[in-house]
C-alpha positions as CSV (number, residue, x, y, z in Angstrom):
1,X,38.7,73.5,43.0
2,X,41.5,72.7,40.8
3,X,42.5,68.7,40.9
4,X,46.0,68.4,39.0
5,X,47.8,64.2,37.9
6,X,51.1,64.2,37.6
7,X,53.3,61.4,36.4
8,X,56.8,62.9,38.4
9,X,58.9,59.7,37.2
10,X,60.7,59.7,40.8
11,X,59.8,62.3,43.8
12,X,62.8,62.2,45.1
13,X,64.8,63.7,42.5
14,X,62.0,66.2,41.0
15,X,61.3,67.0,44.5
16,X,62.6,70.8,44.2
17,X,60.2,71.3,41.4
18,X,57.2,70.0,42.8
19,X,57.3,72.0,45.6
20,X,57.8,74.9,43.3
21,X,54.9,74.3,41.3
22,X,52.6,73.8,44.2
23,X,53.9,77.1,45.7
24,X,53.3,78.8,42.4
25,X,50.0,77.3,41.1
26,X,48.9,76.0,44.2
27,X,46.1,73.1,42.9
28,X,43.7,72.0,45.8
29,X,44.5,68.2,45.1
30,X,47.4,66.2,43.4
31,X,47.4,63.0,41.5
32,X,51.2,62.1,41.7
33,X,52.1,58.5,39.6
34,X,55.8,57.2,38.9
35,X,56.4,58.2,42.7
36,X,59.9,55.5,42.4
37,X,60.5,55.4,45.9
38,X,59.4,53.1,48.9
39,X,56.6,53.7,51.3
40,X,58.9,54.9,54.2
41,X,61.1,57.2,52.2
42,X,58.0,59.1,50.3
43,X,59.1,63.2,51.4
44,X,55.9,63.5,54.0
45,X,57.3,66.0,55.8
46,X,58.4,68.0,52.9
47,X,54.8,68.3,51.6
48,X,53.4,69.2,54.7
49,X,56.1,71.9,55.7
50,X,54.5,73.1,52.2
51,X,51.1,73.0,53.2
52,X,49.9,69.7,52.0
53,X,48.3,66.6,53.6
54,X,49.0,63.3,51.8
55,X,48.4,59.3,51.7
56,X,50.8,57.1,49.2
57,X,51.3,53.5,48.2
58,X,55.1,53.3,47.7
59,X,57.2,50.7,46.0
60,X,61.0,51.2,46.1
61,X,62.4,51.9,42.4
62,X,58.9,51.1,40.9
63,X,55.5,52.9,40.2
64,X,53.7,54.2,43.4
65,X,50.9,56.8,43.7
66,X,50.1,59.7,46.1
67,X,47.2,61.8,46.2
68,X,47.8,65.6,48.1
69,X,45.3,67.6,49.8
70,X,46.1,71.3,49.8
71,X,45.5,72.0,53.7
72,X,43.5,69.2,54.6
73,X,44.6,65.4,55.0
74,X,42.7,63.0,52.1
75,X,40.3,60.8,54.0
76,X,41.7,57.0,52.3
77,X,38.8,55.1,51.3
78,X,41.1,52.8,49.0
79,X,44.7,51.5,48.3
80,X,44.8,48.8,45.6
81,X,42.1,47.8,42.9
82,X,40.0,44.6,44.1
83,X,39.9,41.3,42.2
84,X,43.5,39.9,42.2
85,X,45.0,39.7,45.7
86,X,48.4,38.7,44.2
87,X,49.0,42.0,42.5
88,X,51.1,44.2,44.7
89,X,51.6,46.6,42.5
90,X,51.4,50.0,43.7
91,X,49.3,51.7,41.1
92,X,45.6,53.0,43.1
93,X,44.5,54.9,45.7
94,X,41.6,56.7,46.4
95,X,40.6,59.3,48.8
96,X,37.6,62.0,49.9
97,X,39.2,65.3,50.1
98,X,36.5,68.2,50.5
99,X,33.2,66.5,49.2
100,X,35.2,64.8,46.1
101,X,36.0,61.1,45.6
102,X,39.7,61.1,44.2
103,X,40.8,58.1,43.0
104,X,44.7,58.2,41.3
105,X,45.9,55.4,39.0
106,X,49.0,54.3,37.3
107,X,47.8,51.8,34.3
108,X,50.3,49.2,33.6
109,X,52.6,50.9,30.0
110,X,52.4,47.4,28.6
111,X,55.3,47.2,26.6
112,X,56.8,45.0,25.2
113,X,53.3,43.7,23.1
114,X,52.7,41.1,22.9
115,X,53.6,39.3,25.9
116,X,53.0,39.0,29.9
117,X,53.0,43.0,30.1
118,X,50.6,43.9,27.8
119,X,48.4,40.9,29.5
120,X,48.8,42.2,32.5
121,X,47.7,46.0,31.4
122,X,44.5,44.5,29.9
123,X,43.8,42.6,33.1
124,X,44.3,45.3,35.4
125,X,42.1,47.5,33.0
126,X,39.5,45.3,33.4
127,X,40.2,45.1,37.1
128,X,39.6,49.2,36.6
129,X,36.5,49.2,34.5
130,X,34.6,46.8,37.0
131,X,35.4,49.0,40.4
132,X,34.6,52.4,37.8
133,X,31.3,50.9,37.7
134,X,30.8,50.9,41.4
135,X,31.9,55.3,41.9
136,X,30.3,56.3,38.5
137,X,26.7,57.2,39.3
138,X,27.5,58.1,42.7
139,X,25.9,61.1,44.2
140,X,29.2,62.8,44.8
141,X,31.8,64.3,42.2
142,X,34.2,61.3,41.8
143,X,37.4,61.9,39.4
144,X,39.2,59.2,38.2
145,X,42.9,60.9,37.4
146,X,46.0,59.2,36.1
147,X,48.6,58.1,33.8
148,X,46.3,55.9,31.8
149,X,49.2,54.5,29.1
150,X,46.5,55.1,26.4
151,X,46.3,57.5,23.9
152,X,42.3,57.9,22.7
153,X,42.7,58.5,19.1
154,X,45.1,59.0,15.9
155,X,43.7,62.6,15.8
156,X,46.5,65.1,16.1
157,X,44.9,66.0,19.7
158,X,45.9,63.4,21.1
159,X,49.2,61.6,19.5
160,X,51.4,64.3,17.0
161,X,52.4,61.4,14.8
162,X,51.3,57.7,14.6
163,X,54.2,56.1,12.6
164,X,56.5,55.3,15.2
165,X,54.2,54.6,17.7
166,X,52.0,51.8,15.5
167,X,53.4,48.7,17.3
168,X,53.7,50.7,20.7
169,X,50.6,49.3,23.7
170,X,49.7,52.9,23.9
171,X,48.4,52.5,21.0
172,X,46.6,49.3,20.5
173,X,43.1,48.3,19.7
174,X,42.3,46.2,23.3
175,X,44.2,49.4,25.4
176,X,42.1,51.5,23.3
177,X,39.0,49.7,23.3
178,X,39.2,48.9,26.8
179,X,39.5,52.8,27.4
180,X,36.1,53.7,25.6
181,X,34.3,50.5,27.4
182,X,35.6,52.6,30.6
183,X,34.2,56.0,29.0
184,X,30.7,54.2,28.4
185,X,29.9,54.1,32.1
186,X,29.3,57.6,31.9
187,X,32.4,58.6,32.4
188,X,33.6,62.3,30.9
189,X,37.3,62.3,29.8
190,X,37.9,66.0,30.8
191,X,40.8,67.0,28.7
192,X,39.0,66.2,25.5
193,X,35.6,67.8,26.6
194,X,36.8,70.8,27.3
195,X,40.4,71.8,25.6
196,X,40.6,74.3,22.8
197,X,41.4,73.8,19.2
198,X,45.3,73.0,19.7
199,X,46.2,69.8,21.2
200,X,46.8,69.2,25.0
201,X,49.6,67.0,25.2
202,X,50.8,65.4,28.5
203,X,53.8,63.6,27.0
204,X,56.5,64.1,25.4
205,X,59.2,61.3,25.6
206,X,63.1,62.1,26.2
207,X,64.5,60.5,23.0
208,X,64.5,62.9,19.2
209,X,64.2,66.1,20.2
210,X,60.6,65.4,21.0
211,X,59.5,68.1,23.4
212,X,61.6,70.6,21.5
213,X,59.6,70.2,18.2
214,X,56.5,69.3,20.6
215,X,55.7,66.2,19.7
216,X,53.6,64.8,22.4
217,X,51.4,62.2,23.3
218,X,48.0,62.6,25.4
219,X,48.2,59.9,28.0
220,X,47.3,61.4,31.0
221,X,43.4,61.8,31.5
222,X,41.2,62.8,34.0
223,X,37.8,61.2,34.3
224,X,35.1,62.6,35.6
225,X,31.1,61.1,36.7
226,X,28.1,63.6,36.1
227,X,28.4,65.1,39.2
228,X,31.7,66.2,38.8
229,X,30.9,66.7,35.0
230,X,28.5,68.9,35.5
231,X,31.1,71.3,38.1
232,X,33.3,71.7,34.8
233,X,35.0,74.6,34.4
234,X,38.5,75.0,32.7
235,X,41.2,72.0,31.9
236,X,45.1,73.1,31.1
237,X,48.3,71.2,31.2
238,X,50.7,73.4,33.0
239,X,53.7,72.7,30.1
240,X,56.8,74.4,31.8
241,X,57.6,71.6,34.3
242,X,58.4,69.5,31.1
243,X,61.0,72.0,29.7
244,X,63.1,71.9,33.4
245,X,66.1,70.9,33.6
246,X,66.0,66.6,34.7
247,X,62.1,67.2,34.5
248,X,59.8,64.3,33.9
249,X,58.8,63.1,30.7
250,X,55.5,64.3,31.7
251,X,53.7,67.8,32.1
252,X,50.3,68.3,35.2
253,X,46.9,68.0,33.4
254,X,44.6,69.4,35.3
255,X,41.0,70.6,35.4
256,X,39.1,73.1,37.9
257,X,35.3,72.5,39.5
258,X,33.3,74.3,40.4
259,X,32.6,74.8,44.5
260,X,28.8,74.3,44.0
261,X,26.4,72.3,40.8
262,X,25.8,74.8,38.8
């Protein structure tokens, strides 16, 4: 079973390659973030002319997340994280889709820090870590997938360069510390577990030739309980969406599970 996230940065416009990839490397469920277009113009009917079921949270110009469901329609058993009924933010959902709990996030970027933004990341995180609490020791795989906005480490696996990134909320103590409290659950962050020796970058911004001279972030993480943890089989970021023409700023991480506990 191969789960893919994907931060598209606008469905609309990317919508030619996504289809693309899904016809070429056909992953059993997608994690979309960035989806930048309201609730009633998110392209349904596209993905299921392609063979994919879907549920979304839209929000014209702004975030929104899908999760797709290659031949099967995702079973909703969440939109929106609990504890702050004023957020309308459309950054979770969470599905069952063939014996896995799916949930997809978009963690606030919190820039410019400090300030209200970077507040309001640590806040929602928090928001995050206490639902995370409720799926992780859950009978059932449950993956956690997203654009997290945090980058683990200074090791060259996860950031290729630190300097110009120092003052950046990716980067900070609280968005990193509140990412390990997260881990501490039980949680196994599947790109790290489980990638070779090179790094396995999801990132790489538009401005100084970064993907050219590939030098990428890891901000993208799938999280997995023991259940699913223990299904592990391969992870991969599928690069060659990044080097498209208008592509995202982001590449699919993705891991396979699988069908049975080993």
């Amino acid at each position: 079973m191969k789960i893919a996230t994907y931060n598209i940065n606008g469905v609309r416009g990317r919508l030619p390659s996504l289809l693309a990839w899904l016809a070429s490397d056909q992953p059993d469920v997608v994690c979309l973030q960035e989806l930048k277009t309201s609730h009633a113009t998110f392209p349904r009917a596209e993905l299921e002319a392609a063979g994919y079921g879907a549920i979304w949270s839209g929000e014209k110009a702004y975030n929104g997340v899908a999760i797709l469901a290659k031949g099967e329609q995702p079973i909703e058993t969440r939109r929106g994280l609990p504890g702050d009924a004023k957020d309308v933010q459309s950054r979770y959902i969470e599905a069952a889709v063939n014996g896995v709990l799916v949930a997809c996030l978009y963690l606030p970027n919190g820039n410019p820090q400090p300030g209200p933004k970077f507040d309001y990341k640590l806040a929602w995180f928090e928001r995050l870590i206490r639902h995370a609490a409720s799926l992780v020791d859950r009978d059932e795989p449950v993956v956690i997938a997203g654009d997290y906005n945090v980058v683990p480490t200074d090791d060259v696996t996860d950031i290729y360069n630190t300097r110009s990134w120092l003052k950046d909320a990716l980067l900070q103590p609280e968005s990193r510390a509140a990412y390990f409290r997260l881990l501490d659950q039980g949680w196994t962050d599947a790109l790290a577990k489980k990638r070779p020796r090179e790094p396995l970058y999801t990132f790489w911004d538009y401005f100084r030739q970064h993907w050219q001279r590939n030098a990428g972030l890891r901000i993208d993480h799938l999280l997995l309980n023991a259940s699913a943890a223990k299904r592990l089989k391969t992870v991969g970021v599928d690069r060659a969406l990044r080097g498209l023409p208008k592509a995202s700023d982001h590449a699919p991480a993705w891991i396979t599970l699988a069908r049975r506990r080993a």
